[in-house]
C-alpha positions in Angstrom: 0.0 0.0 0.0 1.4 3.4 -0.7 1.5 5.5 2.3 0.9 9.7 2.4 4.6 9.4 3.7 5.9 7.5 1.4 9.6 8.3 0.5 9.7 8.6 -3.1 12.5 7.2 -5.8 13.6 10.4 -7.7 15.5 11.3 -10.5 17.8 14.7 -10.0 19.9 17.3 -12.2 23.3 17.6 -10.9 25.1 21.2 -11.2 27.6 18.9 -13.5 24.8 18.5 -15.6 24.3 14.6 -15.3 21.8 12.9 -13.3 21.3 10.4 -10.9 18.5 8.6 -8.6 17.9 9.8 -5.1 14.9 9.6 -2.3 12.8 12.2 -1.8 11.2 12.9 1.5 8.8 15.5 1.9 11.0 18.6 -0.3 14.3 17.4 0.8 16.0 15.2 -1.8 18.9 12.4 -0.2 21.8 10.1 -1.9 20.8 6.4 -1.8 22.6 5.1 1.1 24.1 2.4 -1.7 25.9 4.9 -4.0 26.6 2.0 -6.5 22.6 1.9 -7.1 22.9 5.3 -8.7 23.2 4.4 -11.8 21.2 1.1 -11.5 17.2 1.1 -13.4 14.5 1.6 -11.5 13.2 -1.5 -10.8 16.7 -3.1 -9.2 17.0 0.0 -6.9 13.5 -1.3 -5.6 14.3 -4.4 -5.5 17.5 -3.7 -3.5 15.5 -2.1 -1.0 13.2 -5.1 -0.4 10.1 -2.2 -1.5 11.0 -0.2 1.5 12.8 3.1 0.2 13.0 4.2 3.5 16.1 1.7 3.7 18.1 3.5 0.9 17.6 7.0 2.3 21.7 8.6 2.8 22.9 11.8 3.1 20.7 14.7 2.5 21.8 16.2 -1.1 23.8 19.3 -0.1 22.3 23.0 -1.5 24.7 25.6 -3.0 25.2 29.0 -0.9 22.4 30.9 -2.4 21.5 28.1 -5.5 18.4 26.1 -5.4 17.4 22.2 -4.6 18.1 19.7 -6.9 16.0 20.0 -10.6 13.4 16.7 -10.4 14.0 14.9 -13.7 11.1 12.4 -15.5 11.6 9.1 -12.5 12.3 7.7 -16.1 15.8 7.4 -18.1 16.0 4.0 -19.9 13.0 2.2 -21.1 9.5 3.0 -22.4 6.2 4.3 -21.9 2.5 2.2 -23.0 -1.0 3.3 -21.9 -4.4 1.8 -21.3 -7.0 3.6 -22.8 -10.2 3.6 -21.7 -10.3 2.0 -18.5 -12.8 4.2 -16.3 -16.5 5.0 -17.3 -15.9 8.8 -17.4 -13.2 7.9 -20.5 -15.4 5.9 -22.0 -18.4 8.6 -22.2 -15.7 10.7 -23.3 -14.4 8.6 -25.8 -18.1 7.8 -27.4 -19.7 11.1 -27.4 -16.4 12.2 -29.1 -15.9 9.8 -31.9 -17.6 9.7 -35.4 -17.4 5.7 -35.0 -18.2 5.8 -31.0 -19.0 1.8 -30.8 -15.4 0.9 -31.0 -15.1 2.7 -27.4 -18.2 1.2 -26.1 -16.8 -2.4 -27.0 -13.4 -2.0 -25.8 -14.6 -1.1 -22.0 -16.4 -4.3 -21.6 -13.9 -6.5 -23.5 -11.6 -8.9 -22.1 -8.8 -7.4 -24.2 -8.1 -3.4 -23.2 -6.7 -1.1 -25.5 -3.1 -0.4 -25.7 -1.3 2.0 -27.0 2.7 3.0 -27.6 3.1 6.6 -25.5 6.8 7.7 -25.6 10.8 6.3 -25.1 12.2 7.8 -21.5 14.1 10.5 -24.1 10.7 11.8 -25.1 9.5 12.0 -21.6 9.5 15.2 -19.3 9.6 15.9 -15.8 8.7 18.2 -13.3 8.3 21.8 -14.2 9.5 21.1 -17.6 7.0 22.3 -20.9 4.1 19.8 -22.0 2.5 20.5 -25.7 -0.2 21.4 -27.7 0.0 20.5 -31.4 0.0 23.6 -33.2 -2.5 22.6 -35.6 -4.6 20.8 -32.9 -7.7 22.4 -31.5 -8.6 20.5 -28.7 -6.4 19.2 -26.6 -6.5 18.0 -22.9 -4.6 16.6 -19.8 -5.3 13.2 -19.0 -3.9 12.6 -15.6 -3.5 9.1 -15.0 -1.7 6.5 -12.4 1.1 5.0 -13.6 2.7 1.7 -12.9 6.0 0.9 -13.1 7.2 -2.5 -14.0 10.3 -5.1 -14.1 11.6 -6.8 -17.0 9.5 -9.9 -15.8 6.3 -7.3 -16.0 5.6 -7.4 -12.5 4.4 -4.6 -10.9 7.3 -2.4 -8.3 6.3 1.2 -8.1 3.6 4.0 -9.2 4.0 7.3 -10.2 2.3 10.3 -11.7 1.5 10.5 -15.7 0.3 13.1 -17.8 -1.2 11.4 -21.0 -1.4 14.9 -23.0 -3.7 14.2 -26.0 -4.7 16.4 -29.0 -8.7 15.0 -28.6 -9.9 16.8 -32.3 -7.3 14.5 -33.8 -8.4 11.1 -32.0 -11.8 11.9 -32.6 -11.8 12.2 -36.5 -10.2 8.9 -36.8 -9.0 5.9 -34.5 -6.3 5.9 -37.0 -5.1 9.2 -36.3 -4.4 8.1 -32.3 -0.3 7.7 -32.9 -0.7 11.7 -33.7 -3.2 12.6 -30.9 -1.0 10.6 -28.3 2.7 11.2 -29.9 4.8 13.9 -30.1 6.7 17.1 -28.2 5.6 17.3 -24.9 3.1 15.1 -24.9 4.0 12.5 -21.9 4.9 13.9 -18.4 5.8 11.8 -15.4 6.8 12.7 -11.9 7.6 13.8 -9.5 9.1 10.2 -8.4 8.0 6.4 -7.7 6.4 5.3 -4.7 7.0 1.5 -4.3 4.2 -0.5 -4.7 2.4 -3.0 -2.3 0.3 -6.0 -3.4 -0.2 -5.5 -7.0 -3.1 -7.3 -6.5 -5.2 -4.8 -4.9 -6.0 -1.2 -6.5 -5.4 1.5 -3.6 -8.2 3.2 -3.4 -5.5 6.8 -4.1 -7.4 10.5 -4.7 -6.7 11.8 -8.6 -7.0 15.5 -9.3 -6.2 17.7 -12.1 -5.7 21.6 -11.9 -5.7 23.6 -15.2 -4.7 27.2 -14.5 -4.7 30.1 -16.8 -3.6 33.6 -16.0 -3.2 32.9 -12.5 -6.9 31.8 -12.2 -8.4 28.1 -12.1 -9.8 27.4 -15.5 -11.1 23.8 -15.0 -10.7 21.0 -12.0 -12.1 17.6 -11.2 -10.7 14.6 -8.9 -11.4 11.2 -9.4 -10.4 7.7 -7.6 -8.2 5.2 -9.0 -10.4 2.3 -7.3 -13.1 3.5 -9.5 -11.3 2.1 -12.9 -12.9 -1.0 -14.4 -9.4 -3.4 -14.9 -7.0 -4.5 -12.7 -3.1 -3.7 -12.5 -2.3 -7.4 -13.0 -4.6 -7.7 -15.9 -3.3 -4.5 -17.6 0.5 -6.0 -16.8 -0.5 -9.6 -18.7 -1.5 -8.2 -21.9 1.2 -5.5 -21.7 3.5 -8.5 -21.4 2.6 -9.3 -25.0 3.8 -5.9 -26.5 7.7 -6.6 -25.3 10.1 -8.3 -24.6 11.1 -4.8 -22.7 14.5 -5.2 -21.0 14.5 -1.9 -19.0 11.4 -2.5 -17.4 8.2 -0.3 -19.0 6.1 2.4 -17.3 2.3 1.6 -18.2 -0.3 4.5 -17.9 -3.3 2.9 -16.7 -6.1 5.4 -18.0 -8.0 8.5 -17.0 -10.9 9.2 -15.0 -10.6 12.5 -15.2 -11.5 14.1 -19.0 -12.5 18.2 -19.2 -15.6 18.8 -21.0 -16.1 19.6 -25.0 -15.5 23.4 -24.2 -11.6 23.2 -22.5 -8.8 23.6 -24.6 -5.0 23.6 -23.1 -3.2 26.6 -24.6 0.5 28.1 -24.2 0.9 29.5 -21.1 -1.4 27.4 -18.9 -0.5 25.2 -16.1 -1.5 21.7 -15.0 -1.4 19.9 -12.0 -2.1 16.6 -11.1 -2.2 15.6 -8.0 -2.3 11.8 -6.5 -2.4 10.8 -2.9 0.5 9.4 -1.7 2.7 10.6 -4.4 2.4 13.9 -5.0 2.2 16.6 -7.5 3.0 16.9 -11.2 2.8 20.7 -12.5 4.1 21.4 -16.2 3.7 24.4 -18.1 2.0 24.8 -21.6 3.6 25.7 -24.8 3.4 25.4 -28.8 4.7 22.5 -30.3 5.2 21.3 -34.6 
């Protein structure tokens, strides 16, 4: 079970301009305890720690004289990203009422087989504070905040952590066949701001999903949802990713949204989205024009 305390696996900018993994507790950011984990994937610096970060928090990660913390990086630097789509009744209303051929959405909720999609490679992923897209020649397009799980080469499930599925909707809508250019490019995957190990992959925590969208310093849109309200469960989403490998650095899999703004919001350069989940934490990235 992931804890509101949970110490969090993170990914760091170094003044040197390299990176490495470190805990985060609360806003302070340690070394691992085991400075040889490092440079080690995700997955084996878990598994080192038995699922218990707690055991690999070190040093505290000193501050320059008048510099800031640590940068958080995307918890992601080898690997790739998949996502479930449609996986909560509020995504599949929003996936019907949107589509010219809406029975393909309707079938795919109820089936034993969920959709899958390719999202990004850890290079094409962004982090913390760094710019998410719009397509320039998109008109609709939306946040689509989502838990992610983070697997092992042998699929199994390890940590969570924050996604931001980023989707140009117009462009998914006209066509299922457009969906690589609705869900692929610039900015359009966010993760962060670090991996809270995960307890019985069996069981869904029932964890609080928000999303913020801000614009001029105001709050254009928000809703919350509840990751034990989606209709599949992390095992089952895990198997059938399993068929989409072999995927030797582990994968991150997005497990869908609950959460989808109405017909009316657009994301536009210079807004600001937040996603929060309990017992991780908070994902804000700016807008900006991308293409």
């Amino acid at each position: 079970m992931i804890t509101p305390a949970a110490p969090l696996l993170a990914r760091v900018a170094m003044p040197d301009g390299g990176a490495r993994w470190a805990i985060r507790l609360g806003e302070a950011i340690h070394r691992l305890a085991n400075a040889a984990l490092e440079s080690a994937p995700a997955h084996a610096i878990i598994a080192a720690a038995a699922g218990d970060l707690a055991r690999l928090v070190g040093e505290p990660l000193p501050v320059p004289a008048g510099g800031q913390a640590p940068r958080l990086l995307a918890p992601l630097d080898r690997g790739e990203v998949w996502a479930a789509g449609v996986t909560y009744e509020r995504s599949r209303q929003a996936r019907v009422e949107e589509a010219e051929i809406p029975d393909i959405y309707a079938r795919v909720y109820t089936a034993e087989r969920p959709e899958l999609f390719f999202k990004a490679t850890a290079a094409r992923v962004v982090g913390p504070g760094a710019p998410i897209g719009v397509r320039r020649e998109a008109r609709w397009t939306v946040p689509e905040p989502e838990l992610a799980l983070v697997l092992d080469p042998d699929l199994r499930i390890v940590g969570c952590t924050i996604g931001n599925d980023v989707t140009a909707r117009d462009l998914e809508a006209a066509n299922p066949l457009y969906l690589p250019q609705a869900k692929i490019y610039p900015g359009s995957c966010a993760l962060g701001p670090g991996i809270a190990a995960a307890g019985d992959p069996a069981a869904i925590p029932d964890l609080g999903i928000g999303c913020t969208i801000g614009r001029s310093g105001a709050i254009l849109w928000e809703a919350s949802t509840s990751s034990g309200r989606i209709v599949r469960s992390w095992p089952d989403l895990a198997r059938f990713v399993a068929g989409c490998g072999p995927f030797p650095d582990g994968v991150v899999l997005l497990t869908g949204t609950g959460v989808v703004p109405p017909d009316d919001v657009s994301l536009a350069p210079g807004d600001v989205v937040r996603v929060e989940i309990e017992g991780i934490g908070v994902l804000e990235n700016p807008v900006v024009a991308v293409g």
